[in-house]
C-alpha positions in Angstrom: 0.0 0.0 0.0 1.5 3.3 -1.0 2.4 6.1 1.8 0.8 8.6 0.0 -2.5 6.7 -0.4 -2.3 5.9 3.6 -1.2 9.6 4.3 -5.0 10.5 2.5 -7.2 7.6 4.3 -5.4 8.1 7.9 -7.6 11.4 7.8 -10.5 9.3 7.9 -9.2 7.4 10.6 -9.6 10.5 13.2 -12.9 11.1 13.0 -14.2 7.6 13.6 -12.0 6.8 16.8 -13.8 7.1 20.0 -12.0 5.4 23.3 -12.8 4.7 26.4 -11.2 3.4 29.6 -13.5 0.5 31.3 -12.7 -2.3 33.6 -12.2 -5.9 34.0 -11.4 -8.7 32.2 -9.1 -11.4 30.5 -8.8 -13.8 27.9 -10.2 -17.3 29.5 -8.1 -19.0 26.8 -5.2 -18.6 29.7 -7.4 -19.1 33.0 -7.8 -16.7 34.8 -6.0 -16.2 38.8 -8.1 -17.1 41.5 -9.7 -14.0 43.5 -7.8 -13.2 47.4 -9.4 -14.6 50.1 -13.0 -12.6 51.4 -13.5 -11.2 47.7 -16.4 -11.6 45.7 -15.7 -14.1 42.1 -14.8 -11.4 40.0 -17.5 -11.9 37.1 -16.4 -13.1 33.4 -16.0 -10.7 31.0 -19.2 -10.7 27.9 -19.3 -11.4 24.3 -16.9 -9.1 22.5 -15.7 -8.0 19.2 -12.5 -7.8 17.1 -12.0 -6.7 13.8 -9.1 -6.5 11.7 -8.2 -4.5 9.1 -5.5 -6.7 7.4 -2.1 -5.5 4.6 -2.8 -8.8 3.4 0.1 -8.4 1.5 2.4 -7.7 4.2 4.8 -10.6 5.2 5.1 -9.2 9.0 1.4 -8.2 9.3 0.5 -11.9 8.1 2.6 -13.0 11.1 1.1 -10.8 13.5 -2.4 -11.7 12.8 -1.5 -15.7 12.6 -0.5 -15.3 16.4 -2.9 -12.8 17.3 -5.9 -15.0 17.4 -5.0 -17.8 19.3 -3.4 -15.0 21.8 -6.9 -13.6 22.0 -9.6 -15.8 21.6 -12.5 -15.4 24.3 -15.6 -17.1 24.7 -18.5 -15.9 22.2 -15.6 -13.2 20.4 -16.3 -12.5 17.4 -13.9 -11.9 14.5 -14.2 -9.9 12.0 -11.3 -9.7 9.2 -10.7 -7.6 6.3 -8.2 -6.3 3.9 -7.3 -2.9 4.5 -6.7 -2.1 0.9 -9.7 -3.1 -0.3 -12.1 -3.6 2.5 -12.7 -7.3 1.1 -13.9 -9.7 3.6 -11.2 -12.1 4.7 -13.6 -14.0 7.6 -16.2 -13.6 9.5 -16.2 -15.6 12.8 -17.6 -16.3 16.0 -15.9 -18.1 18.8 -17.4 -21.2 20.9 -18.9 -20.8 24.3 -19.4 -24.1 26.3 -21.9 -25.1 28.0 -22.6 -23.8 31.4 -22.0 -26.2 34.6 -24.6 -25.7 37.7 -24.7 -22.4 39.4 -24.4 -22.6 42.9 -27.8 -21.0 45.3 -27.1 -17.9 46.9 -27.2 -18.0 50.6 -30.9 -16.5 51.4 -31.0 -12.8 52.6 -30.5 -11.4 56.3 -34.2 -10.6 57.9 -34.7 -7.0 58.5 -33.2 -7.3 62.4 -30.9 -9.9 62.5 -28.9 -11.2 65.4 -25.3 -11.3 65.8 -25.5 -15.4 65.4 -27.6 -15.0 62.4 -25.0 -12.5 61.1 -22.0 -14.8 61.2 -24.1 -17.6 59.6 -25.2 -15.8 56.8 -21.3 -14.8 56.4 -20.2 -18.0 56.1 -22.8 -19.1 53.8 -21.9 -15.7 52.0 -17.9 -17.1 51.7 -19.1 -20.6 51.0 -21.0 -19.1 48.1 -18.5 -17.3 46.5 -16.2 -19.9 46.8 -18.5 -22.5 44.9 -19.1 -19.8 42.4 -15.4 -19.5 41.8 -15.2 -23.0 41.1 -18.1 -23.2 39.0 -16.2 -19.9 36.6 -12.7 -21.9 36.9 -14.1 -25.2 35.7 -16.3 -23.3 32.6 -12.9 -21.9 32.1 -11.1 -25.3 31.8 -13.8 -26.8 29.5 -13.9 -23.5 27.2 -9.7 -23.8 27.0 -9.5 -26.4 24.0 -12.7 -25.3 22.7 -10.9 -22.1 21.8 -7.6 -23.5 21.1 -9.7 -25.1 18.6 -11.1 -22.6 17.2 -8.4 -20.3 17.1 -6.7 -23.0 14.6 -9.4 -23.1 12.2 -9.6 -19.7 12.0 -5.8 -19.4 11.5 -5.8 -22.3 8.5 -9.0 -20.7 6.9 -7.6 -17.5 6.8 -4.3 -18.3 5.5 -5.2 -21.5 3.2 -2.8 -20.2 0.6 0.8 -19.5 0.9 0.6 -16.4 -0.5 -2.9 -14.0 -0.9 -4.1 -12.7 -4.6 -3.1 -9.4 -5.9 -5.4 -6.5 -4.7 -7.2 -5.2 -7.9 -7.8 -1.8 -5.6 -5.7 0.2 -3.3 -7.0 2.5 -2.1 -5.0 3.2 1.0 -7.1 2.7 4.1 -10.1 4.5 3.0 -11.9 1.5 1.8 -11.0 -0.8 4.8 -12.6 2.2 7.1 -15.1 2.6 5.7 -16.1 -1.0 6.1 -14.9 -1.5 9.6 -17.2 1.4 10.5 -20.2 -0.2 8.3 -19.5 -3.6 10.4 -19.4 -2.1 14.3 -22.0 0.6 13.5 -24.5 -2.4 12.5 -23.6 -4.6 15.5 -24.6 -1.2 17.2 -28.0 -0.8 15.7 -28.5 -4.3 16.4 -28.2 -3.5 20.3 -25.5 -6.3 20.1 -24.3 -6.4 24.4 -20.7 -5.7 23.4 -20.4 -3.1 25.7 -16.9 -1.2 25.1 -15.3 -4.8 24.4 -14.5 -3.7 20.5 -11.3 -3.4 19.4 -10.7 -2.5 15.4 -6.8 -3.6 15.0 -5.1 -2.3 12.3 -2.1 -4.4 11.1 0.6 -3.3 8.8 0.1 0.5 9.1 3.3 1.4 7.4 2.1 5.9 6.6 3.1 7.5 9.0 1.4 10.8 9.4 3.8 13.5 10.1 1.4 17.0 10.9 -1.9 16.9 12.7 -4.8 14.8 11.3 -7.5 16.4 9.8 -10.9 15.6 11.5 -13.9 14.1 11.1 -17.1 13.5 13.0 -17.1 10.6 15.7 -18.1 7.6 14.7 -17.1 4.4 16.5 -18.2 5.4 20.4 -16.3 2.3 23.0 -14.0 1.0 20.3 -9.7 0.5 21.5 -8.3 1.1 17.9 -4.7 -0.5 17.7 -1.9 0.6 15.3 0.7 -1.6 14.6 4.0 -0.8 12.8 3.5 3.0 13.2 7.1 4.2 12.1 6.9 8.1 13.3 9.1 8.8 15.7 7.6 10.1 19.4 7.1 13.7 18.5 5.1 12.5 15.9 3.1 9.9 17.6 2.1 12.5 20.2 1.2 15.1 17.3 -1.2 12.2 15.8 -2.7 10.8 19.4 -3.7 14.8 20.3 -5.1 14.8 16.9 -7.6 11.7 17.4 -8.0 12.6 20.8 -9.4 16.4 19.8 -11.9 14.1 18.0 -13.2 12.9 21.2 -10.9 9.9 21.3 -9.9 9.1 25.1 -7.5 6.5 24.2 -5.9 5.3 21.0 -2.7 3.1 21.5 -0.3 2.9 18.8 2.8 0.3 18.3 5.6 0.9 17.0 8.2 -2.1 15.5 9.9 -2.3 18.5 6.8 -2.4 20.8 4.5 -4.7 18.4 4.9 -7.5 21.0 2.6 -6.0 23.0 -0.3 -6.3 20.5 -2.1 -9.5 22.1 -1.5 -8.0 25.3 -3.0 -4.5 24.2 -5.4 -6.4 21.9 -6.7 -8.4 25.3 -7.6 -5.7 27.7 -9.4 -3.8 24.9 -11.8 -7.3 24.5 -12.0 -7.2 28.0 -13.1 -3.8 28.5 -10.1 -2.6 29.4 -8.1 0.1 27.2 -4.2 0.6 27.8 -3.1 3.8 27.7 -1.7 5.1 24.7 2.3 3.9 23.6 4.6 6.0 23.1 8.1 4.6 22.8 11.0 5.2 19.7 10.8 3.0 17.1 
C-alpha cells in the first residue's frame, strides 16, 4: 500500500476513533488467577468484538495476525477480518462458548433485624457461596480452553489456506477498509448487540506515518480500542497524531511501534476485556 494513499485515508481514521477506559477482564483461553481470600468471584467478562483491518500483502502483518488470534480468543468473540486495501472480507467468525455447569444458590437474605449469630451464619454461607461460584467460573474456564484453542486454529488455517494472498485489484490506501470497519461495528450497534466497550478495530501493517496533525472528522465508533501496529513516526510525531484523534473525542488510542509490536495481544486483550491501555509512546 502506497504512503501517499495511507497519508489520505489516515484522515478518515480521526474522525471515527472514540476510546474509552473501562474495567475488568481477560482472555479465558489462559485461565484466569483465583480471587484473594474474602473477595467476591470477579465476574467473566461478555461477548466481545474484534475486527481487523488486514495488509494482506504484508509478510510481518501476516505473522502478527497468525498469532494474534490464538493469543486472544475469548468465549463468544467474534472476529471480523478484512483487507485494508480493499475492504474485502477475509472471515467472518464467532468463537465457541461451552456449555454452562450448575450455578451454585445464593445463601438467602438477612431478615430486616438480625442477630449477631444470624450474622455470622449468613457470612459463612456468603464465603461458602462465592467460593463454589469460583469454582463453577474456573471449571467453565477449563472446558472453554481447548474449545478455543480449537477454534483459534481453524480460524488461522482458513484464513491463510494459501501461501501467499491474490493481488489486490484496488488500493485504495485505508479508506476502503474504514469505511467498512465502521459499516460492520456501526451495525452490531443498531442491532443492540451487548458488546459493551469490548470492541477493538486492530489495524495491522500501518506502514504511513502521518507526520502533521490529522485532519478531523465527525465521531463515529463510540467504545471501540483502535490499535496501530508498525507505526514508524518517531515520538514527536506519535504525540502530534494521538492529540489529533483525541481532539476528535478519542480518550484512548494506542499505537505500536516495530519495536513495541509484541505488546499487540496484550494491548489487543484488555481492549476485548473492557479494558483500554493507555496510549504507547516509545522510539521506534
Amino acid at each position: 500500500m502506497s504512503a501517499i494513499r495511507r497519508k489520505a485515508a489516515v484522515g478518515a481514521l480521526a474522525g471515527v476513533i472514540t476510546l474509552t477506559s473501562a474495567t475488568t477482564g481477560c482472555s479465558l483461553l489462559h485461565g484466569q488467577a483465583p480471587p484473594a481470600a474474602g473477595r467476591a468471584c470477579p465476574r467473566p467478562a461478555g461477548a466481545s468484538v474484534l475486527e481487523v483491518l488486514l495488509d494482506n500483502d504484508d509478510i510481518p502483518a501476516r505473522a502478527q495476525m497468525r498469532a494474534l488470534v490464538p493469543a486472544t480468543a475469548r468465549p463468544g468473540e467474534h472476529l471480523l477480518v478484512r483487507d485494508a486495501d480493499s475492504g474485502r472480507v477475509l472471515g467472518s467468525f464467532t468463537a465457541p462458548v461451552a456449555a454452562a455447569g450448575r450455578q451454585p444458590a445464593p445463601p438467602s437474605p438477612l431478615p430486616s433485624d438480625p442477630t449477631s449469630f444470624q450474622t455470622a451464619k449468613h457470612k459463612q454461607a456468603e464465603a461458602a457461596y462465592q467460593a463454589a461460584l469460583c469454582r463453577e467460573q474456573a471449571q467453565q474456564g477449563a472446558r472453554e480452553r481447548p474449545l478455543l484453542a480449537a477454534w483459534a486454529a481453524g480460524v488461522v488455517a482458513r484464513l491463510f489456506l494459501r501461501s501467499a494472498p491474490p493481488p489486490d485489484v484496488r488500493d485504495h490506501g485505508l479508506s476502503d477498509g474504514l469505511n467498512a470497519a465502521i459499516a460492520d461495528l456501526s451495525s452490531l450497534q443498531q442491532a443492540q448487540v451487548p458488546f459493551g466497550n469490548r470492541k477493538v478495530l486492530a489495524i495491522l501493517g500501518f506502514d504511513g506515518a502521518p507526520t502533521t496533525s490529522v485532519p478531523g472528522l465527525s465521531a463515529a465508533l463510540p467504545g471501540v480500542t483502535v490499535v496501530v501496529t508498525g507505526f514508524p513516526a518517531k515520538p514527536r510525531a506519535q504525540h502530534r497524531w494521538i492529540e489529533s484523534v483525541k481532539q476528535q473525542g478519542a480518550a484512548t488510542v494506542i499505537v505500536l511501534t516495530r519495536s513495541t509490536g509484541s505488546e499487540l495481544a496484550s494491548v489487543v486483550s484488555r481492549g476485548l476485556g473492557g479494558t483500554s491501555a493507555q496510549p504507547t509512546l516509545t522510539r521506534s
